[in-house]
Structure formats: structure tokens, C-alpha cells
N, C-alpha and C positions, 0 to 999 in steps of 0.2 A: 540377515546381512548386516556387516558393518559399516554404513553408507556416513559419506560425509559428503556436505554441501558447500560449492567451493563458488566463494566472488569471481569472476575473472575480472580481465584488466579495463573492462567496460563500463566499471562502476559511475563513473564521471556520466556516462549516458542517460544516470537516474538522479542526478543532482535538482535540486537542492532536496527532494525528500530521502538521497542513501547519502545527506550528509552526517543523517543522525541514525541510520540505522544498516542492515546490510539489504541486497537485491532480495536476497531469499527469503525476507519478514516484509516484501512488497505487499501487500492483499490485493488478492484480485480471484472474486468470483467472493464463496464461502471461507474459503482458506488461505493461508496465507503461500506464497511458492514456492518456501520450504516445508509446509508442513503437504505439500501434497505431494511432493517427491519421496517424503518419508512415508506417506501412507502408502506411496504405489510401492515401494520398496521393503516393505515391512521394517522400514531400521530398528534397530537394537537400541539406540541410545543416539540423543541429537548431539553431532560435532560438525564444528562448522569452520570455513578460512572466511575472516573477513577482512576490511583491510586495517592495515595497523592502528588506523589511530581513534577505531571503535573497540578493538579487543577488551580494551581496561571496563569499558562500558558491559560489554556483553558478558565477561567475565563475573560482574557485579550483578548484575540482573540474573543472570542466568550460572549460580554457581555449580549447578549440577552437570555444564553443557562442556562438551571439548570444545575450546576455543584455540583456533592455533597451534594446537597441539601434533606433534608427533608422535600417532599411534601404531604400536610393534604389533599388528596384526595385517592379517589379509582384508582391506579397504577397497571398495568401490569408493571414487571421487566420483560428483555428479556436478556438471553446471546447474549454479542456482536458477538460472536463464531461459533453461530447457522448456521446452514446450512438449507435454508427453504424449504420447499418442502409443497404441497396444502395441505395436511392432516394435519401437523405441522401447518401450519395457521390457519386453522380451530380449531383447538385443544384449540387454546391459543387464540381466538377471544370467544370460547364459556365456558371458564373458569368461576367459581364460583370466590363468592371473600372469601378471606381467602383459598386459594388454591396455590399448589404448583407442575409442571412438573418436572420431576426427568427422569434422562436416569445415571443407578446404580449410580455414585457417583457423579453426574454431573446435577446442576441445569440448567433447560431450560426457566424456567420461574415465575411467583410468581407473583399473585394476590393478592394486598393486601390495607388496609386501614391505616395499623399503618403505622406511617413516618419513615423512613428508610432512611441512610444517604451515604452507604456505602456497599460492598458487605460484608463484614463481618456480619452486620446487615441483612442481606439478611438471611445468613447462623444462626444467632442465631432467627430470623423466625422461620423459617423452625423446628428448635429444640423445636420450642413451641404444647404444643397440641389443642391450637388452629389452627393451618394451617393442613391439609389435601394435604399430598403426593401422588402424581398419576402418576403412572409408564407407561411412552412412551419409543416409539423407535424413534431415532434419534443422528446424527450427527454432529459433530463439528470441526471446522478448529484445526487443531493441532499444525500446523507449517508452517512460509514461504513458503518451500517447496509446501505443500499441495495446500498455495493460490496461486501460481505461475501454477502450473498444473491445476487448477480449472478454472485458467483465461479466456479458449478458449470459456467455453460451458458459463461461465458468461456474456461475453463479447453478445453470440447469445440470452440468456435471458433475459438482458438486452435490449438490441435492440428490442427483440420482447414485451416486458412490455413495456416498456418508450417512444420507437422513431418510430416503426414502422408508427404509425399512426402521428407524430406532422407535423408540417409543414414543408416542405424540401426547402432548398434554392441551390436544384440541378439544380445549370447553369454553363456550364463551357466556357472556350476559345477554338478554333480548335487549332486540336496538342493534345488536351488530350483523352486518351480511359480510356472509364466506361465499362468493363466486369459485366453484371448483375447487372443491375443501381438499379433495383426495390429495391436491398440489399442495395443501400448504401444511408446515409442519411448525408448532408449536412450543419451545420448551417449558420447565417447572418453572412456574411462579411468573410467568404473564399475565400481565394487564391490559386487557382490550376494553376500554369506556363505550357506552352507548353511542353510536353513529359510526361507531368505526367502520368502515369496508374494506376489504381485503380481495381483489382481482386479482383470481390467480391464470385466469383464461389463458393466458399469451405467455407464463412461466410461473417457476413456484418462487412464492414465499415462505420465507424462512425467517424467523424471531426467535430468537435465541431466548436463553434464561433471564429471569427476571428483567426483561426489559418490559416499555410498560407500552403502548399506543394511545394519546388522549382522544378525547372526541371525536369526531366527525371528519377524521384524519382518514384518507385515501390512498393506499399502494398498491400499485402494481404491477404486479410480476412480470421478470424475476427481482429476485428484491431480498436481500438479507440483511435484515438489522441484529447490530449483535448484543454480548449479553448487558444487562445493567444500562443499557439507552433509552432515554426517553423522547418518543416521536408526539412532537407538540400539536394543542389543540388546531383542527384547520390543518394541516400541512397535507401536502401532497408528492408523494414519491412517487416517482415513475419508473420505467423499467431500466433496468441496468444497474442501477444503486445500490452498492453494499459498507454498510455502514459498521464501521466496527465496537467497540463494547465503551459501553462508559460515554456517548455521546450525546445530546443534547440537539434536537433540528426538528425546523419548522419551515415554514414558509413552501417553495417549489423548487422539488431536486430531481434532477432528472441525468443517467448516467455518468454518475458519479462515484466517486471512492475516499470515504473517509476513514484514515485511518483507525483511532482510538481517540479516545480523552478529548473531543475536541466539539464546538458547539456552535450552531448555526439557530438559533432560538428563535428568531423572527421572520417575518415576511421578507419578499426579497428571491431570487430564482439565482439556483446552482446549476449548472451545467455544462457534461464530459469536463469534470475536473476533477484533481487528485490531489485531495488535502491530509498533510499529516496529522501530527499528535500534537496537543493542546493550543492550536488554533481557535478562535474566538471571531466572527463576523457578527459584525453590529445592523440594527435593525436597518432594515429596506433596502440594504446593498444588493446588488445585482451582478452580475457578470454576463458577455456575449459568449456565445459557444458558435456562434454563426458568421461569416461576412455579410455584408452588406452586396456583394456581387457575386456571393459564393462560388467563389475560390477556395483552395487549401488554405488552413492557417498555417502561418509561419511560427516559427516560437524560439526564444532564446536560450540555445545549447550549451550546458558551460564546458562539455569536451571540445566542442567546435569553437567559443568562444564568440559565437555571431551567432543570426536566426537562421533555423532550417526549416524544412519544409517537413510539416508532420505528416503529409504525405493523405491526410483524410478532411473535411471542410468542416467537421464538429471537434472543437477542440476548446474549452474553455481554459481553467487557471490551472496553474499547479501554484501552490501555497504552503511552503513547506510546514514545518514547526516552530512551535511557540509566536505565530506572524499572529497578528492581530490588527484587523481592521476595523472603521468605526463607521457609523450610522451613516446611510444615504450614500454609500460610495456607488460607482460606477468601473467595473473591473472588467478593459477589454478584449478582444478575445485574442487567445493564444499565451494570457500575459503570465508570468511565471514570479513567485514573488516569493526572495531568499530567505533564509533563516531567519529568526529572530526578529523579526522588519513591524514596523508599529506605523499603521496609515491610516492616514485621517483627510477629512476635506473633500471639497469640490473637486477638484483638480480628477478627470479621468487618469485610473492607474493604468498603465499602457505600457508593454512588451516586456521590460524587464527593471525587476526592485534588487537590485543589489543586496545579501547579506548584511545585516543590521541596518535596513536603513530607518530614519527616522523621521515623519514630517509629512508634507504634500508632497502630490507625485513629484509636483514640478519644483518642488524646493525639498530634494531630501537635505538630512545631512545624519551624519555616522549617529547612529544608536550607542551611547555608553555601554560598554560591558555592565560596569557597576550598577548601572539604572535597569538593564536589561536582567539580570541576575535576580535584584531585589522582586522584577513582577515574576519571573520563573518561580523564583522560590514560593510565592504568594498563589499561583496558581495552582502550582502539585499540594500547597499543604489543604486547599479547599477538598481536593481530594484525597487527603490522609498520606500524603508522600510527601518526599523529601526529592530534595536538587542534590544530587551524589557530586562526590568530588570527581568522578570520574568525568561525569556528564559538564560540571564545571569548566573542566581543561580541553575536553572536547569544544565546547563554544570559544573558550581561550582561544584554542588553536585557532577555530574558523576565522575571529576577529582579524589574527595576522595574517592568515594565505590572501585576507582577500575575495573577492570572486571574481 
């Protein structure tokens, strides 16, 4: 199948972390929600709509990928959003062509021959009578929130699709305990230190390639660390936490979602948050994931442009990329903290950090592009990368919209 993975016009619902990327490279469980639609799908080759002003981005990262493109074949469109379930698979594997999934206002899918470039295009389809709309039931991520809580049972479906059966490279050193080893799977070139423990009782774990485990470090399950991460000496993961490749954490995480590239080194408790790429918190910071009357948390929507209700009473930070915060902070719950934002100080961070801001909570002020660039750059090259011009005009841009 020639399956392509399309943003719909929801994208604003995943701000600030789908300001640097699309819905469908969200992570949540082992995989990321593009890459699980294309396992369920067997696709042929990754094409994807995102919205316009990542294209040049995804283009550049990804030169082998259809970006935006108008492909002259017969294409399954699938929302990136979709929540799969066997009959949904089946539904949209035995699709006609010129045919279109509909759940009331909400496309799931779209079979079609004419070239289509965009989801707008999707949407002016659809309005034609030539396509044929067929009314399903079915589900869709909504918000952070949602993928943060969805993490645990993904994390077990995942493992049971993808890892259960591959090759394990479960050897360890004495000094480490494996609680219910059958759950945990291992890849090449892990490092597990003396005291490690790994409880997989309650879900599996899974550690990708070369990532390492120090000492007396405690996870678990479900629990997926990805590849090239190092889980620091002492730290403690808890269940739900899927941590993606290239990071750096310590201290206590407990359902949470960290992208890639990004480092949490010290003492200090993470909790139901969803932190992007090359984020940096400083020793002994804390975040709530609870009220104090427990109640839902509220949290600030940038499509609603005010705080909604996440609808669940465990809801920590969202933090998107390249944020950085500094030692002894206190980050309260529900609070959501914009692009590029650099926080320091006493001052509790509280509900909502504006894109680039700069400062104590209570005294921001605008983040310099120029000053902001100069640490980007300085962070990707510790990692052997570079700041692309793409990725440049993308921050460009956010500085003007604003949040």
C-alpha cells in the first residue's frame, strides 16, 4: 500500500511541541504515530502533509521522504491522529478507491487516485461527488494530554507488535536483578551497571541500542528507553515513561514522554509531561502533576488561546524544544512552556511561558533571536549537528506569529 500520513487542521491542538515538528513524529508508547500507521499499513515508502511552514524542515531531514507532494498513484490518505484499533485496519485496508472514512466532521481516511498535495486538498475531495463518504466509528488523539495518558497501554502494544518476538540481547553483569525477564527486551550494545533493577511485573521494558543504565538505577514497567540514552546513576523511572534516543535522565520520572536529544541529569521529579528535543532541566527542579484539591488540571491551549480542562487530575508540563531551565526551579502543574524559552529563578513557573521568553517567571522578557540561535547552535554541535537554515526561519518565523 501507498499510504500517506496527513496533519489535519488540528495541529494548533499539539502546540508548542508540533511547532517544530508534525502530529505524526508525536511519540507515544515505543513508536512514534507515524511510524505505527505505517507498520499497521505495511507502507511502501514514508510521504507525509505537514503543515507548510515545516515542509523545508522535513524536506531537509528527511530527503528520501514525500513531503507535500503530489503522488500520481492510487494513495490511502490516513489521519496522523488516528487511534488504530483491528477493525479500523481492516476498514481502510479494504477501502474502494475514490472512497472516503468520515467519523461526523473528522476525516480518517481517503482513497484516492487524483494527486493531492495537502490536506486542504484532501478536504476539497471529499466536497466532490465523485468520492463516496462512509460513516465509521473511531477515535482520535486530541491533545498532549490524551498522548501522555495513552503512553502506558502503547508502550505494552508496541512491545507486543514489534519486540516480543525480535532478537534479545538479554545478558547482563551480577549485581543486576531482571523481575520477569520474559517482558523485558534488550538491544545490541546495552549497558546495565551493577545495582541495576529492571521490574517488568506490571509491563515490559524495553531499551533500545546502545543505551547504557548506570547504577542502582530502578525502572518500571512499561518503560521504553531509546537508543544512545543514558539513564543516570540513582534515577528512578516509573511506569509510563518513554524516553526517546540520545537522552540524558536522572532523578524521578514518572509518566512521561521525552522526545529525543534532550536531558534531565539530576535529582528533581518529572511527572505526566511531555518534553521535546534538546530541552535541558537543571539540577533539583521539580514539577506538580497533581492539585492540591485534586481537581482536573487546567492547561494553556494555544488553539483556544486560554486554559482548558485536560479533562484528567495528573497532568504535569509540556516543554517544548530547545526550553531550558535552571537549577531549583519549581514548575506547576498543568504549566506549558513555549519554544525556545530560557527560565531560571525562584519565581514558581506557573500556567503558561510564552515562546522565547527570557527571565523569571515573574519578570519575563523576549528571548533575542540572535542570543537564542547562538545556544541552538552550541547545543546540536555538542552533539555533532548542525542548526539548518531550514530550522533557522522556522524559529524566524515563530518569533513573529507570536504565541
Amino acid at each position: 500500500m501507498f499510504l500517506n500520513v496527513f496533519d489535519d487542521n488540528n495541529t494548533s491542538h499539539f502546540y508548542p511541541i508540533c511547532h517544530t515538528r508534525s502530529i505524526g513524529d508525536l511519540r507515544c508508547g515505543i513508536l512514534k504515530l507515524r511510524q505505527s500507521l505505517e507498520h499497521a499499513f505495511d507502507a511502501d515508502a514514508t510521504s507525509v502533509f505537514v503543515e507548510p511552514a515545516l515542509a523545508d524542515i522535513y524536506r531537509e531531514r528527511h530527503p528520501d521522504w514525500n513531503v507535500n507532494l503530489a503522488v500520481k498513484q492510487d494513495v490511502t490518505h490516513v489521519n496522523s491522529r488516528l487511534i488504530l484499533n483491528t477493525m479500523l485496519v481492516d476498514q481502510i485496508k479494504s477501502m474502494k478507491q475514490e472512497s472516503c472514512l468520515v467519523c461526523e466532521d473528522t476525516i480518517v481516511a481517503l482513497r484516492s487516485s487524483k494527486p493531492v498535495s495537502s490536506f486542504s486538498e484532501i478536504q476539497a475531495t471529499l466536497a466532490t461527488d465523485k468520492v463516496v463518504p462512509i460513516t465509521v466509528a473511531a477515535t482520535f488523539y486530541r491533545s498532549l494530554s490524551e498522548i501522555i495518558h495513552a503512553n502506558p497501554q502503547r508502550i505494552l502494544a508496541d512491545f507486543e507488535e514489534h519486540f516480543y518476538d525480535q532478537e534479545n540481547y538479554l545478558e547482563t553483569e551480577p549485581g543486576v536483578t531482571l523481575l520477569h525477564p520474559y517482558n523485558i527486551w534488550l538491544g545490541e550494545g546495552v549497558v546495565l551497571k551493577p545495582g541495576v533493577v529492571l521490574d517488568a511485573s506490571d509491563g515490559p521494558i524495553v531499551i533500545d541500542c546502545e543505551a547504557q543504565v548506570m547504577h542502582n538505577s530502578v525502572i518500571l514497567g512499561p518503560v521504553y528507553i531509546g537508543k544512545k540514552s543514558i539513564i543516570k546513576v540513582g534515577a528512578k523511572i516509573y511506569h509510563g515513561t518513554s524516553i526517546g534516543p540520545v537522552c540524558k535522565v536522572g532523578g524521578e520520572v514518572e509518566g512521561s514522554i521525552i522526545q529525543a536529544y534532550s536531558n534531565k541529569q539530576h535529582d528533581g521529579f518529572l511527572g505526566h509531561s511531555y518534553l521535546g528535543e534538546w530541552v535541558n532541566i537543571g539540577a533539583d527542579t521539580n514539577n506538580s502533576d497533581l492539585k492540591n484539591n485534586y481537581k482536573n488540571v487546567f492547561y494553556h491551549s494555544y488553539a483556544e488561546a486560554q486554559k482548558v480542562d485536560s479533562g484528567t487530575q495528573f497532568l504535569g508540563a509540556v516543554i517544548a524544544d530547545h526550553v531550558k531551565i535552571g537549577i531549583n526551579c519549581s514548575i506547576n502543574t498543568g504549566c506549558v512552556i513555549g519554544t525556545g524559552s530560557n527560565i531560571y529563578g525562584s519565581d514558581l513557573i506557573s500556567d503558561f511561558i510564552p515562546d522565547f521568553s527570557w527571565g523569571m517567571a515573574q519578570q519575563l522578557s523576549k528571548y533575542r533571536i540572535e542570543a537564542f540561535m547562538q545556544t541552538a547552535e552550541a547545543v546540536k554541535a555538542r552533539r555533532g549537528l548542525q542548526l539548518s537554515s531550514a530550522e533557522r526561519s522556522l524559529f524566524i518565523g515563530l518569533t513573529s506569529q507570536g504565541s
